[in-house]
C-alpha positions as CSV (number, residue, x, y, z in Angstrom):
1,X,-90.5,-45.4,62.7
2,X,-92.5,-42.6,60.4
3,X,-92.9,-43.5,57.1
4,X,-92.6,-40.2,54.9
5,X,-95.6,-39.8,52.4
6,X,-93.1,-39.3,49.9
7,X,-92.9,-43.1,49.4
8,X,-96.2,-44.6,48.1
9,X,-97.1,-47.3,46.2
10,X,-96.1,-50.9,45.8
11,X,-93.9,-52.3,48.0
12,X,-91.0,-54.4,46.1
13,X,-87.8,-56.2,47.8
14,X,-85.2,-53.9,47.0
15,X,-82.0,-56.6,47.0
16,X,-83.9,-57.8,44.1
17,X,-84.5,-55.6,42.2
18,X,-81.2,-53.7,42.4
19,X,-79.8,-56.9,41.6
20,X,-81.7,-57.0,38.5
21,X,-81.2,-53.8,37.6
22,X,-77.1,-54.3,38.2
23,X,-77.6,-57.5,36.3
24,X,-79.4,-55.8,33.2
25,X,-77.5,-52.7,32.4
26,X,-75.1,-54.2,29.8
27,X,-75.9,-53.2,26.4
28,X,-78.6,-50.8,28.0
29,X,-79.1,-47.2,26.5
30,X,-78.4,-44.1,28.7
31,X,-82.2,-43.2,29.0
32,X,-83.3,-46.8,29.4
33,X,-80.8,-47.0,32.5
34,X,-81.8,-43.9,33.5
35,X,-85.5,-44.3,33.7
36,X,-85.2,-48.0,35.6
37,X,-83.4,-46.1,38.2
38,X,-86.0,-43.8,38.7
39,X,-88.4,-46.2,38.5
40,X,-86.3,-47.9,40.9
41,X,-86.1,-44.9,43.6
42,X,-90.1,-43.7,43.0
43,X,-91.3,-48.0,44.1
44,X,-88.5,-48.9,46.5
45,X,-89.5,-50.3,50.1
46,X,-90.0,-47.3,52.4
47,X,-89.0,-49.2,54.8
48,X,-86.1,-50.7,53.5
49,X,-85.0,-47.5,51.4
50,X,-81.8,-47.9,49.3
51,X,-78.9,-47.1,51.7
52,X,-76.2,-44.7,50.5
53,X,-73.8,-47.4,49.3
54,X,-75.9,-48.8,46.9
55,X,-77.7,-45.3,46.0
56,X,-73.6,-44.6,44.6
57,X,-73.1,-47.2,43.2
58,X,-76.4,-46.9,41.3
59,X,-75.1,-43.0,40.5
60,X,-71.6,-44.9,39.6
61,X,-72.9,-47.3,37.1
62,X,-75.2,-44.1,35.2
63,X,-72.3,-42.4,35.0
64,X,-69.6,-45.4,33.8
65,X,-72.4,-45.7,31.2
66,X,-72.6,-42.0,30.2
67,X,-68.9,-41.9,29.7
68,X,-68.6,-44.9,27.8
69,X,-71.3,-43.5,25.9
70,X,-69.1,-40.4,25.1
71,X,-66.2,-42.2,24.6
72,X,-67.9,-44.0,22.1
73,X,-68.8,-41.1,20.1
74,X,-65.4,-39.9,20.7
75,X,-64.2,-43.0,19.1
76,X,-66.5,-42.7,16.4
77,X,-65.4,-39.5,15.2
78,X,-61.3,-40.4,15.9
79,X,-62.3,-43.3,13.2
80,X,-62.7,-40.9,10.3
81,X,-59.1,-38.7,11.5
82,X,-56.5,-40.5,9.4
83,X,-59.0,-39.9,6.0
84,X,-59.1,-36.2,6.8
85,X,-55.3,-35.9,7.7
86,X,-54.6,-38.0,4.3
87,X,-56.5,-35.4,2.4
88,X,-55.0,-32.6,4.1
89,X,-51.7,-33.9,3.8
90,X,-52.5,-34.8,0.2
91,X,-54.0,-31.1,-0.7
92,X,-50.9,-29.8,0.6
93,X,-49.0,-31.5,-2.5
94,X,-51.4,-29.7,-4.9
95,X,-48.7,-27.9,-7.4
96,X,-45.5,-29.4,-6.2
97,X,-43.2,-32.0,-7.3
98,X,-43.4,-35.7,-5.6
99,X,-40.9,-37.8,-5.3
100,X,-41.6,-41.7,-5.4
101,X,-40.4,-45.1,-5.1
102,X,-40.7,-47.4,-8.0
103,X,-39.6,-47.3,-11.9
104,X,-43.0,-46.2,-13.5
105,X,-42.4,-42.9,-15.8
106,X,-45.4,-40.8,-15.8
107,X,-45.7,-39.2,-19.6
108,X,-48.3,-36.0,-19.9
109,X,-49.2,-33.5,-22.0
110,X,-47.1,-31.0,-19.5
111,X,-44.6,-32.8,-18.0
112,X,-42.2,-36.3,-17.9
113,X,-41.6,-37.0,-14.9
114,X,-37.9,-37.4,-13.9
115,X,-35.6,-40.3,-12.3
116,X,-33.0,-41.3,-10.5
117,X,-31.3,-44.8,-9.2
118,X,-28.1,-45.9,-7.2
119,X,-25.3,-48.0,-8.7
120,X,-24.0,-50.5,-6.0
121,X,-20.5,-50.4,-7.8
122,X,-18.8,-47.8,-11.2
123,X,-20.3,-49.0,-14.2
124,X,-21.3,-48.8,-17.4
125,X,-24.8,-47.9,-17.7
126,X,-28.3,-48.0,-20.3
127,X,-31.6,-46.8,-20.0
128,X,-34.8,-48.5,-21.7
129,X,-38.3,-47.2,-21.3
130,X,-41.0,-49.6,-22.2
131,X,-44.9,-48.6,-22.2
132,X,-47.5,-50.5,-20.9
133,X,-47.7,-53.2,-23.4
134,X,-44.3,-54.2,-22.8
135,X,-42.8,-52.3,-26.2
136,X,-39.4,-50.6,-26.3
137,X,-40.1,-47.2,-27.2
138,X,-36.4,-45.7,-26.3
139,X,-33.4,-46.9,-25.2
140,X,-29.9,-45.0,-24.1
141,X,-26.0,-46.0,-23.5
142,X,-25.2,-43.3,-20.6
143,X,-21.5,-44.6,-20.7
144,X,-19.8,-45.1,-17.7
145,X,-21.0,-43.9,-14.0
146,X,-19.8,-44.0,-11.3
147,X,-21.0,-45.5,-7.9
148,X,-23.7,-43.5,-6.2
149,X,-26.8,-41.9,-7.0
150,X,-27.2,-40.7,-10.4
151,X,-30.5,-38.7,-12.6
152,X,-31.8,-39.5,-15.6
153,X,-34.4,-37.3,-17.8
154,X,-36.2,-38.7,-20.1
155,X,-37.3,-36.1,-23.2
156,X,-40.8,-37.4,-23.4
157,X,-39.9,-38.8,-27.3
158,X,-39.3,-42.3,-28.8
159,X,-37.1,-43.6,-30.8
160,X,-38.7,-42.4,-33.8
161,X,-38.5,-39.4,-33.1
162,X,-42.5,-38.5,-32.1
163,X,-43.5,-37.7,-29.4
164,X,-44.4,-40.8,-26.8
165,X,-48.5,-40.8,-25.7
166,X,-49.6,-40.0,-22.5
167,X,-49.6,-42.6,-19.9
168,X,-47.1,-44.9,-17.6
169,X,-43.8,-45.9,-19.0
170,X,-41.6,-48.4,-17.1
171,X,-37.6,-47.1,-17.0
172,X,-35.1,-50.3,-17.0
173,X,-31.6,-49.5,-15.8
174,X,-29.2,-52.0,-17.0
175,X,-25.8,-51.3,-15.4
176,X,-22.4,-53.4,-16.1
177,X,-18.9,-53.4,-15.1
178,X,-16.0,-54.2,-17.0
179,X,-16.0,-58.1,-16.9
180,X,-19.5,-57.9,-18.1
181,X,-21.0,-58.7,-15.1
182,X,-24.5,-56.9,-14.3
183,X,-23.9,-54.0,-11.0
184,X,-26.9,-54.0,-8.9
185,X,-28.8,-50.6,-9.2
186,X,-31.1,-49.4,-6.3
187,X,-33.6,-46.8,-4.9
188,X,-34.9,-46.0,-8.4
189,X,-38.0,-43.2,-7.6
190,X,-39.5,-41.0,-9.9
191,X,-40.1,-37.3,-9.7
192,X,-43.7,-35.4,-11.2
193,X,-45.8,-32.7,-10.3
194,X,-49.1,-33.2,-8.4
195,X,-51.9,-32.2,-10.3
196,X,-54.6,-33.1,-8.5
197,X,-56.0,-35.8,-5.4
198,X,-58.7,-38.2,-5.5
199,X,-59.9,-41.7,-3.3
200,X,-59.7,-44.7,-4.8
201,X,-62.1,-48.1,-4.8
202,X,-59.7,-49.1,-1.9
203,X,-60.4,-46.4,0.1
204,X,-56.7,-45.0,-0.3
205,X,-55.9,-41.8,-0.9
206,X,-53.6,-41.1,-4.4
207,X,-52.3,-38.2,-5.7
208,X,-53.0,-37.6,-9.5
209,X,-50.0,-36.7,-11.6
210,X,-52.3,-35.8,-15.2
211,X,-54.2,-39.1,-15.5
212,X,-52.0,-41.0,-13.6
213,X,-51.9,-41.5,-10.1
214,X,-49.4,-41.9,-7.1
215,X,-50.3,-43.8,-3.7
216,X,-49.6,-41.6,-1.1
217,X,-47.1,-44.0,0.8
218,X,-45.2,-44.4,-1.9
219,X,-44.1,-40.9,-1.6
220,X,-40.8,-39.8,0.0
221,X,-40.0,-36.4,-0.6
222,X,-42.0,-33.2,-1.6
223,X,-40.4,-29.9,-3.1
224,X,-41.4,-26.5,-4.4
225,X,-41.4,-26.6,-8.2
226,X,-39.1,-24.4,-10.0
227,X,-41.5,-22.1,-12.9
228,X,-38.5,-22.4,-15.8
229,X,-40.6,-19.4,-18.0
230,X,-40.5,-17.3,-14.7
231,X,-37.2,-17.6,-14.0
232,X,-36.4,-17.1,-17.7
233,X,-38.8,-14.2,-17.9
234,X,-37.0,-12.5,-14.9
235,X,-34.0,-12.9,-16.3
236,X,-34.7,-11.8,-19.6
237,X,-36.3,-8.4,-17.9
238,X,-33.1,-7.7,-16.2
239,X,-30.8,-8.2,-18.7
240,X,-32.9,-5.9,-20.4
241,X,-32.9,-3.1,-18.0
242,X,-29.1,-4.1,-17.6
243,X,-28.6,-2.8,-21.5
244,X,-30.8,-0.4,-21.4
245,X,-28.9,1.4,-18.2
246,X,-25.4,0.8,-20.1
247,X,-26.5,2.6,-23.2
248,X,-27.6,5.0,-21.6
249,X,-24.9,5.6,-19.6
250,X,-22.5,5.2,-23.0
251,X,-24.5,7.5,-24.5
252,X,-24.2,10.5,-21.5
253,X,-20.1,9.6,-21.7
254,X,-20.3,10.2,-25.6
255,X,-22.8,13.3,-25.2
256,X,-25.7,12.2,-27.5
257,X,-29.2,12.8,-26.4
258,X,-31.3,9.6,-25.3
């Protein structure tokens, strides 16, 4: 049999060394795989050259490795997702109103945020709101309610009449029927407007309400906020324009000159 002069060199037992090769690739790097397979090709026995079996699944086992390879930069990438879709999701709240589970009241310079709660069974109803030392700062007897869902609004003030400081308040709803005997009250969730977004030391994301802030699973319903001074400015502008087109009017009917 001619031997081509392609094949020079030393002459090695090719079951071998594909055998070490196939036995050596786990936790091998793409080039380092790569190159030993060349190596492999360039010093095999010319006359007992790899046969086309093996030669695929040598080209099988480089390319299992490159996509692996891939995948893993895939995965590495996919690991990072859920941050970037939390802080999308969370930009999107920028300027609009969250609602929340859980009975803290968050007090700031612009805002209080509102609440609201679910009486199991018609009853007659109080509101406390204590700050963060555990101090009474305002109570309310709402009268009777009935059962359902039901708002309440705090004004932001104590019962001294000054203003309460910024910072978390906790809202008690003490709810009793006619025997006396305490009516279970539910779903209590807060409302505020987001004013900002940062990570915390836990690697959550939390919206920021002033200095406060919000985990973002605890939210479970987002709205538009309503501008009260637009709204009022509109209207005042039309009711303007509204007087000003009827005196003129009165005025034409009356013949005097505007």
């Amino acid at each position: 049999m001619a031997i081509s002069p392609t094949y020079t060199g030393q002459v090695y037992d090719s079951s071998t060394t594909t055998a070490k090769t196939t036995g050596n690739t786990t936790g091998m790097g793409q080039d380092a795989f790569l190159k030993m397979f060349m190596a492999q090709m360039t010093h095999q026995d010319p006359l007992n050259p790899m046969d086309n079996t093996q030669f695929t699944a040598q080209l099988a086992q480089f390319s299992s490795l490159e996509q692996l390879t891939k995948i893993n930069k895939s995965l590495e990438g996919i690991s990072s997702l859920p941050d970037a879709l939390a802080q999308s999701q969370a930009l999107g709240y920028l300027g609009k109103a969250v609602t929340f589970s859980g009975n803290q009241i968050l007090a700031t310079d612009d805002q209080v945020s509102g609440s609201s709660y679910t009486l199991a069974s018609a009853a007659s109803v109080k509101v406390i709101v204590q700050n963060s030392s555990g101090q009474t700062v305002y109570e309310k007897d709402l009268g009777q309610q009935t059962a359902g869902a039901h708002d309440f609004q705090w004004n932001g003030y104590t019962d001294a009449g000054k203003v309460a400081p910024n910072g978390t308040y906790t809202l008690y709803v003490v709810a009793t029927n006619s025997q006396g005997n305490a009516v279970k009250v539910s779903d209590q969730q807060m409302t505020a407007q987001v004013t900002g977004y940062k990570k915390g030391t836990d690697g959550k994301g939390y919206l920021m309400v002033g200095s406060n802030t919000v985990a973002l699973d605890k939210v479970v319903a987002v709205k538009q906020v309503t501008t009260k001074t637009a709204s009022s400015q509109t209207s005042d502008s039309s009711s303007s324009s509204l007087s000003d087109s009827a005196l003129a009017y009165i005025k034409s009917l009356l013949g005097l000159s505007s």
